[in-house]
GUVO-869030 format. One record per residue (C-alpha): residue number from 1; residue in three letters; x, y, z. Coordinates in nm, 3 decimals. Layout:
// residues N
(site NUM, "ALA", (X, Y, Z)),
...
//
This chain:
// residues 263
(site 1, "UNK", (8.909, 10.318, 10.263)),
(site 2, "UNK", (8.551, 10.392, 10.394)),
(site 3, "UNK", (8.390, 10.743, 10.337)),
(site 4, "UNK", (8.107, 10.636, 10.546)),
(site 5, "UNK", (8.200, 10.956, 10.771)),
(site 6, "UNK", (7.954, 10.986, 11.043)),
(site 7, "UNK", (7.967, 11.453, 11.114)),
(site 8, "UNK", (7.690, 11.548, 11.364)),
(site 9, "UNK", (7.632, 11.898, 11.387)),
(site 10, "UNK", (7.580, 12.074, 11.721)),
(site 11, "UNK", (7.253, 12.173, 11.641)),
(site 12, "UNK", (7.141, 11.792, 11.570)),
(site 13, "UNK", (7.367, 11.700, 11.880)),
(site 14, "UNK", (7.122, 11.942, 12.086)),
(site 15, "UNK", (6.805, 11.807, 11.903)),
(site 16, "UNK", (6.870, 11.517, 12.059)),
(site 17, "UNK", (6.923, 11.658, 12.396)),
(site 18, "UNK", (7.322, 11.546, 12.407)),
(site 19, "UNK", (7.635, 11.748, 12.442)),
(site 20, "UNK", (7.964, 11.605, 12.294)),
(site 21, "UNK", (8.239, 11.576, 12.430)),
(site 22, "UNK", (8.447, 11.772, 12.196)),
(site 23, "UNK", (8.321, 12.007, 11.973)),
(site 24, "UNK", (8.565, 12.027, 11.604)),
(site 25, "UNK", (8.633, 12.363, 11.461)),
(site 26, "UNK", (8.708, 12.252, 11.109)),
(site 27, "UNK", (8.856, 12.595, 10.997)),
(site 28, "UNK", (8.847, 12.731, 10.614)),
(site 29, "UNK", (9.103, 12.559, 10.509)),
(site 30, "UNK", (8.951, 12.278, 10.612)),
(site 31, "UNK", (8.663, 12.346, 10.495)),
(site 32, "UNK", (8.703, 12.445, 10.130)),
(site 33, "UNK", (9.071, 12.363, 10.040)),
(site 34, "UNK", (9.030, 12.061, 9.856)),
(site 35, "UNK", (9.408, 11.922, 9.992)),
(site 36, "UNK", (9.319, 12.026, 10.337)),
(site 37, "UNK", (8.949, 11.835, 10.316)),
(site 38, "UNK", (9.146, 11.559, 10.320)),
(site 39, "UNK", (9.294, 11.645, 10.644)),
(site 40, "UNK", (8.922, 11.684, 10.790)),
(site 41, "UNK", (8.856, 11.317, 10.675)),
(site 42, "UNK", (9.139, 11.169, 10.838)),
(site 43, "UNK", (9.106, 11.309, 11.168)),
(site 44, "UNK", (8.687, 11.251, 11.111)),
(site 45, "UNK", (8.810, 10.905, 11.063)),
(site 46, "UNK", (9.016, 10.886, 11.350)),
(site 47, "UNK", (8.714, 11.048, 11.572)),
(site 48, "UNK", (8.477, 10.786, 11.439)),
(site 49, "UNK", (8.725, 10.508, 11.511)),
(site 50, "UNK", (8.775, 10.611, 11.839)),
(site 51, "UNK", (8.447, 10.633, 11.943)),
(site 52, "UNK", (8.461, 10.985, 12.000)),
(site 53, "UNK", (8.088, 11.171, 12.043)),
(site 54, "UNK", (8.197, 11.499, 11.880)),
(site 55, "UNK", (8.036, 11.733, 11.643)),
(site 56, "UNK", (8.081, 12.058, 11.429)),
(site 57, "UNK", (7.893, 12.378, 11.378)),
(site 58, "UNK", (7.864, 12.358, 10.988)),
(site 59, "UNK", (7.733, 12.617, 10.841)),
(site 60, "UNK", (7.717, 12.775, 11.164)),
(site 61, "UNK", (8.105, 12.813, 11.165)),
(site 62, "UNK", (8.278, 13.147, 11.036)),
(site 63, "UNK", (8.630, 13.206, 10.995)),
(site 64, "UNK", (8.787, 13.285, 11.309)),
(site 65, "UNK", (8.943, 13.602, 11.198)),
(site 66, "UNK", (9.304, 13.531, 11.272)),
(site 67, "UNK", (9.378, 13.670, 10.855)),
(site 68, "UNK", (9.243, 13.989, 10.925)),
(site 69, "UNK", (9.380, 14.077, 11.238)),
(site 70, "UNK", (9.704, 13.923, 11.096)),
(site 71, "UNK", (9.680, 14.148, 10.839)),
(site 72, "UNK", (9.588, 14.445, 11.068)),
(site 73, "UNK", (9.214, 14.459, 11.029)),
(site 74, "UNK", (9.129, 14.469, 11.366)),
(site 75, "UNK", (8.761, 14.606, 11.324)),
(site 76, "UNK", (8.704, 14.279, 11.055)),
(site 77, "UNK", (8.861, 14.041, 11.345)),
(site 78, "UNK", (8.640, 14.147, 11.654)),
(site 79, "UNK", (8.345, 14.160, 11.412)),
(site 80, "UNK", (8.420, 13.780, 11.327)),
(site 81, "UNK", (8.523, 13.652, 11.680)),
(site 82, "UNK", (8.215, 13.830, 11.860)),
(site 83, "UNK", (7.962, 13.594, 11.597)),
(site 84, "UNK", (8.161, 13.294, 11.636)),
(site 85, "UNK", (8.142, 13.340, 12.034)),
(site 86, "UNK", (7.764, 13.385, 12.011)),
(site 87, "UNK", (7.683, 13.048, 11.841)),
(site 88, "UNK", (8.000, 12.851, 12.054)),
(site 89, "UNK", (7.858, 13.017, 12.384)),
(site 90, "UNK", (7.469, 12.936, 12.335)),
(site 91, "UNK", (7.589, 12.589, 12.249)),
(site 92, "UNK", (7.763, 12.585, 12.591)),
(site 93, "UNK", (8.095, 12.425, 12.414)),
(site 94, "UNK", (8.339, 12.358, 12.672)),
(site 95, "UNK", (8.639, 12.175, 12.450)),
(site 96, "UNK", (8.749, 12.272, 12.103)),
(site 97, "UNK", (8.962, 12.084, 11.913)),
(site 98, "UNK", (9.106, 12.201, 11.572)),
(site 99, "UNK", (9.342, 12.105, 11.312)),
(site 100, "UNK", (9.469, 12.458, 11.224)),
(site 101, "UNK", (9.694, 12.599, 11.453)),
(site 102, "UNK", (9.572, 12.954, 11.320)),
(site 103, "UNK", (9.220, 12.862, 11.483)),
(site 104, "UNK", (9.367, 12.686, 11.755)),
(site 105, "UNK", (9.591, 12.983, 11.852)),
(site 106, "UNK", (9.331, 13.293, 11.817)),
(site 107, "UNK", (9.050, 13.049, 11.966)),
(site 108, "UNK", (9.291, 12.987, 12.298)),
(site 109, "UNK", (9.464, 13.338, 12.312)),
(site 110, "UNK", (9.219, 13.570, 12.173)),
(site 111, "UNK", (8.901, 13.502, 12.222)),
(site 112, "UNK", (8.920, 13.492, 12.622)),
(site 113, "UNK", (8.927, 13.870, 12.623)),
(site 114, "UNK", (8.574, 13.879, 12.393)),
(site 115, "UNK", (8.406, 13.690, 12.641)),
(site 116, "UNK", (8.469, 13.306, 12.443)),
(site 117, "UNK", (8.679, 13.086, 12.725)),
(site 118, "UNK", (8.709, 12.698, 12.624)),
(site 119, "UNK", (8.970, 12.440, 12.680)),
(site 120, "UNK", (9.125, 12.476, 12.310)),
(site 121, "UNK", (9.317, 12.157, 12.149)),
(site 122, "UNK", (9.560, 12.156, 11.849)),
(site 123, "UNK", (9.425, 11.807, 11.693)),
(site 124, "UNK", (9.821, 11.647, 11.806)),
(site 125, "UNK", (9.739, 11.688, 12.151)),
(site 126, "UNK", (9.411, 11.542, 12.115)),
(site 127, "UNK", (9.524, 11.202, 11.949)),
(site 128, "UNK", (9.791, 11.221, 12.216)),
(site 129, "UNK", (9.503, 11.196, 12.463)),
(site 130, "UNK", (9.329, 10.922, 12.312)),
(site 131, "UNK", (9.626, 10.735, 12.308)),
(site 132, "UNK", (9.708, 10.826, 12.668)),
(site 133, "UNK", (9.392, 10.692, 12.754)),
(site 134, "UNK", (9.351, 10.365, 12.605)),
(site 135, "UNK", (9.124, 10.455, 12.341)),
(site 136, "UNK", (9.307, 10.547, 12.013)),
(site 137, "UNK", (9.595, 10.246, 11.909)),
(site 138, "UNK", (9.847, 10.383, 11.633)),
(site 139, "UNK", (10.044, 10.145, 11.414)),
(site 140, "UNK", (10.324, 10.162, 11.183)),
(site 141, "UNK", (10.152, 9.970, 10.872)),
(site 142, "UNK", (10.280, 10.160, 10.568)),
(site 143, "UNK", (10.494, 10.375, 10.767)),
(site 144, "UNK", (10.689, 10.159, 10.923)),
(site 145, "UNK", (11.059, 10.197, 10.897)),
(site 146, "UNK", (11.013, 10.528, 10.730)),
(site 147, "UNK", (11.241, 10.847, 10.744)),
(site 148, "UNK", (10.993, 11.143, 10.867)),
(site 149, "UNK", (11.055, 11.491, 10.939)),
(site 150, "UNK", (10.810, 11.716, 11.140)),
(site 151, "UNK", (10.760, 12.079, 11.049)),
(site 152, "UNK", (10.664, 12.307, 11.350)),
(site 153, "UNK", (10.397, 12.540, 11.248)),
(site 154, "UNK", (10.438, 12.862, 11.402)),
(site 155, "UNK", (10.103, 12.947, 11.578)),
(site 156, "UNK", (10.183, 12.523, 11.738)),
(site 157, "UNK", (10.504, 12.563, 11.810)),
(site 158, "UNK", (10.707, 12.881, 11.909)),
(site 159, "UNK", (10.390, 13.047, 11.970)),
(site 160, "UNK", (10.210, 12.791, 12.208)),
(site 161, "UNK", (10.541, 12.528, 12.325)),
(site 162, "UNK", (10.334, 12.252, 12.173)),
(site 163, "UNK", (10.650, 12.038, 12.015)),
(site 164, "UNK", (10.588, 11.674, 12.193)),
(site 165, "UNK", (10.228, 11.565, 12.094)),
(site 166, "UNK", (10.293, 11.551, 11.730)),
(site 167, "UNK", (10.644, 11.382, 11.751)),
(site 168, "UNK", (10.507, 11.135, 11.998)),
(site 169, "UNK", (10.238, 11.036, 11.747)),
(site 170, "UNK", (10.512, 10.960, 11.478)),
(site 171, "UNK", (10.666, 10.806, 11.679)),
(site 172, "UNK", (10.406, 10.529, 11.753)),
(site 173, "UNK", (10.419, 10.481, 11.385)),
(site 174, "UNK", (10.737, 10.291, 11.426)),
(site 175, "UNK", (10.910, 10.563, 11.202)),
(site 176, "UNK", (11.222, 10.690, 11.223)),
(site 177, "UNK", (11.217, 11.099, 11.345)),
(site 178, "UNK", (11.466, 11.306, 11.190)),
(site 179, "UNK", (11.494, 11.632, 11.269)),
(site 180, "UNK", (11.566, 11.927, 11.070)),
(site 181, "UNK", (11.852, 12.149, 11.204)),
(site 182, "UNK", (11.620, 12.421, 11.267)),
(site 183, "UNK", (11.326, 12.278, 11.488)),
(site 184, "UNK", (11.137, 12.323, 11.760)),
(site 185, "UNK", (11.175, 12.639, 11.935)),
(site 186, "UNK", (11.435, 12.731, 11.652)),
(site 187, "UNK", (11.208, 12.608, 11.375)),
(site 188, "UNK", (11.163, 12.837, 11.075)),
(site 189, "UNK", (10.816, 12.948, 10.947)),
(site 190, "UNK", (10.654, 12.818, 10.618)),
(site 191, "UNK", (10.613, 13.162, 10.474)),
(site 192, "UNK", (10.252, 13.161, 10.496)),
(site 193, "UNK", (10.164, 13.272, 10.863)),
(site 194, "UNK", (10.042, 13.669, 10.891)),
(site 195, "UNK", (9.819, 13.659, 10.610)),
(site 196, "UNK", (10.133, 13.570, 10.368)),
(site 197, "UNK", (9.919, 13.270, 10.280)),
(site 198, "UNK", (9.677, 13.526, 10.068)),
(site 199, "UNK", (9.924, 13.761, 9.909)),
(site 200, "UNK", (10.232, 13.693, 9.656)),
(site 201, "UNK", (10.562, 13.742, 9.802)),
(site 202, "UNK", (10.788, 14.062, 9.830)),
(site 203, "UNK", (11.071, 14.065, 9.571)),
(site 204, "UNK", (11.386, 13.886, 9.723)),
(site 205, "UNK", (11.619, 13.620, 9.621)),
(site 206, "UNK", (11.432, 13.279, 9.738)),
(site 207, "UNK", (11.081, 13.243, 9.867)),
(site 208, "UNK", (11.058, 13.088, 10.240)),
(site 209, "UNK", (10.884, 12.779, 10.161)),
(site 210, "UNK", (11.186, 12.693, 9.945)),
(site 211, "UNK", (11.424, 12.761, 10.214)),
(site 212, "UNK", (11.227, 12.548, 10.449)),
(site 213, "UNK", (11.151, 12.260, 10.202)),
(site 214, "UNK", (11.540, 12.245, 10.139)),
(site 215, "UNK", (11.544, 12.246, 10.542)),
(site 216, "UNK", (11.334, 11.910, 10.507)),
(site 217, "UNK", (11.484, 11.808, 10.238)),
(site 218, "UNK", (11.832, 11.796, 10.430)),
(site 219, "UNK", (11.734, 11.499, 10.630)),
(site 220, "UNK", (11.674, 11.281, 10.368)),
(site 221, "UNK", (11.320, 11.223, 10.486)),
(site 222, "UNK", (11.069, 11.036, 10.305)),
(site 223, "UNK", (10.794, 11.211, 10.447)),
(site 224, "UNK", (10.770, 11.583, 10.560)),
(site 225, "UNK", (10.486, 11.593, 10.849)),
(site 226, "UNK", (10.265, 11.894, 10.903)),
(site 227, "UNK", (10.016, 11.994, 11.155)),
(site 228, "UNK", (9.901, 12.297, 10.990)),
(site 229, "UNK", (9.693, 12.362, 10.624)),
(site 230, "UNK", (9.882, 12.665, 10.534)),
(site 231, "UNK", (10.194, 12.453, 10.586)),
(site 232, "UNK", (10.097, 12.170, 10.422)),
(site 233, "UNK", (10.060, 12.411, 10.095)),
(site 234, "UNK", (10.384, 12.589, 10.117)),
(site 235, "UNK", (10.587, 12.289, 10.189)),
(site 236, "UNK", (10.394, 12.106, 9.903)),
(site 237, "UNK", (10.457, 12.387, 9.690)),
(site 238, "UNK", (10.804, 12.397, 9.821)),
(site 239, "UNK", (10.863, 12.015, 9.717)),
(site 240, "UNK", (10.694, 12.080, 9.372)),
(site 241, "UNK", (10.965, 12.388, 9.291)),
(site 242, "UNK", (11.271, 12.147, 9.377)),
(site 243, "UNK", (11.146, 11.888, 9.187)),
(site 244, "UNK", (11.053, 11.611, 9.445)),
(site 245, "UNK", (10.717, 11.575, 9.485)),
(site 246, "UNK", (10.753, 11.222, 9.328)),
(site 247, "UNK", (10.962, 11.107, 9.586)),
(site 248, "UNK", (10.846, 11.325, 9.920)),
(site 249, "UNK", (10.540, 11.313, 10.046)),
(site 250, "UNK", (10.385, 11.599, 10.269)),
(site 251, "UNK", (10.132, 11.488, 10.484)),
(site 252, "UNK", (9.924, 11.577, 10.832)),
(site 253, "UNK", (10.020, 11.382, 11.118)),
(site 254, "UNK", (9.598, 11.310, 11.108)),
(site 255, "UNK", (9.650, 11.144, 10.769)),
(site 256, "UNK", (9.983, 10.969, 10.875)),
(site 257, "UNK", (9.759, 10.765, 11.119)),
(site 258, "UNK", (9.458, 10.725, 10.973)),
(site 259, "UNK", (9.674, 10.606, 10.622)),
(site 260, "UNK", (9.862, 10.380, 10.861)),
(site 261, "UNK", (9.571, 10.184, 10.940)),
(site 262, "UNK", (9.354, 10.243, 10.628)),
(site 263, "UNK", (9.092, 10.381, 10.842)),
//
């Protein structure tokens, strides 16, 4: 598996006088979660494989502030948002694509209102492009045959009606979909959405993640998919408190493709 990842930044993008075609908001997670880096590679992999001009804003990228205004910090949020719409807007970007549905949904819902309007893209609906168009091919490889289960994330699913892209992409993998009885639209949340993520849970008899890992667990799936970092954690967690992360795997629909093909 090559790490020979080729990651312009926009600032060498407009050194050289080009634009990309899709600028990649990496997110914290991504960023500095060592499981979710991985996530980053795959899709970078992906990108590069595809022939995709894209680039990121490195350093130049600050959290989007959906934790604080999840968490009710308003002031925090608009202070973060109005500096992140600064740097996107002198860059010009036109189409963001991210692999956190936390940026993806404050980037396409809340930002408009500060004055930062772009075509947003959870990083499902942008494979589901590439394939559309001819210029991404998905194959089964090691996944062929295998039982997989997709998680909804919240801010993807219920929150923005996104529930094809990322089914259609497993899909291609020649694996079989099982679905949990609470999906889609009816899908239950991780237990990290609204700032959860940073804070131990209230008292109570079971912690969500374990209630939605046994929800995975249900279908017999080999795999549980996730489109989401903070999901990917909880569910991971969730696998590790019932004793099955031997056997189940949770991994990003990015990594499910690039694994597929050893990219």
């Amino acid at each position: 598996m090559s790490e020979n990842l080729v990651v312009p930044t926009m600032a060498e993008m407009l050194a050289q006088g080009k634009q990309p075609e899709v600028l990649f908001w990496v997110g914290c997670a991504g960023s500095f979660d060592d499981r979710a880096k991985k996530i980053t590679k795959a899709f970078v992999r992906i990108l590069n494989r595809a022939n995709v001009e894209f680039a990121v804003l490195g350093t130049e990228e600050g959290c989007t502030g959906d934790p604080a205004k999840r968490a009710g910090n308003e002031f925090l949020f608009q202070m973060q948002a109005f500096m992140n719409i600064e740097v996107l807007n002198a860059y010009e970007a036109k189409k963001i694509v991210t692999a956190c549905p936390h940026c993806f949904n404050t980037l396409k819902n809340e930002y408009p209102e500060l004055g930062g309007k772009y075509e947003v893209l959870h990083h499902t609906e942008y494979l589901k492009e590439l394939l559309d168009a001819g210029r991404l091919t998905i194959e089964g490889g090691q996944f062929k045959g295998k039982k997989i289960t997709f998680h909804d994330p919240c801010y993807l699913g219920r929150a923005n009606k996104v529930y094809e892209a990322p089914r259609d992409l497993i899909q291609k993998l020649d694996a079989e979909l099982v679905e949990m009885k609470r999906s889609k639209a009816n899908g239950l949340c991780c237990g990290a959405g609204g700032a959860q993520m940073f804070k131990e849970p209230e008292e109570g008899d079971k912690d969500i993640n374990v209630e939605r890992t046994e929800d995975a667990l249900e279908t017999n799936a080999q795999i549980i998919a996730a489109g989401c970092p903070f999901c990917n954690t909880m569910l991971t967690d969730g696998t590790k408190a019932k004793l099955r992360e031997h056997d189940v795997k949770v991994l990003d629909v990015a990594e499910l493709i690039a694994n597929a093909q050893d990219l």
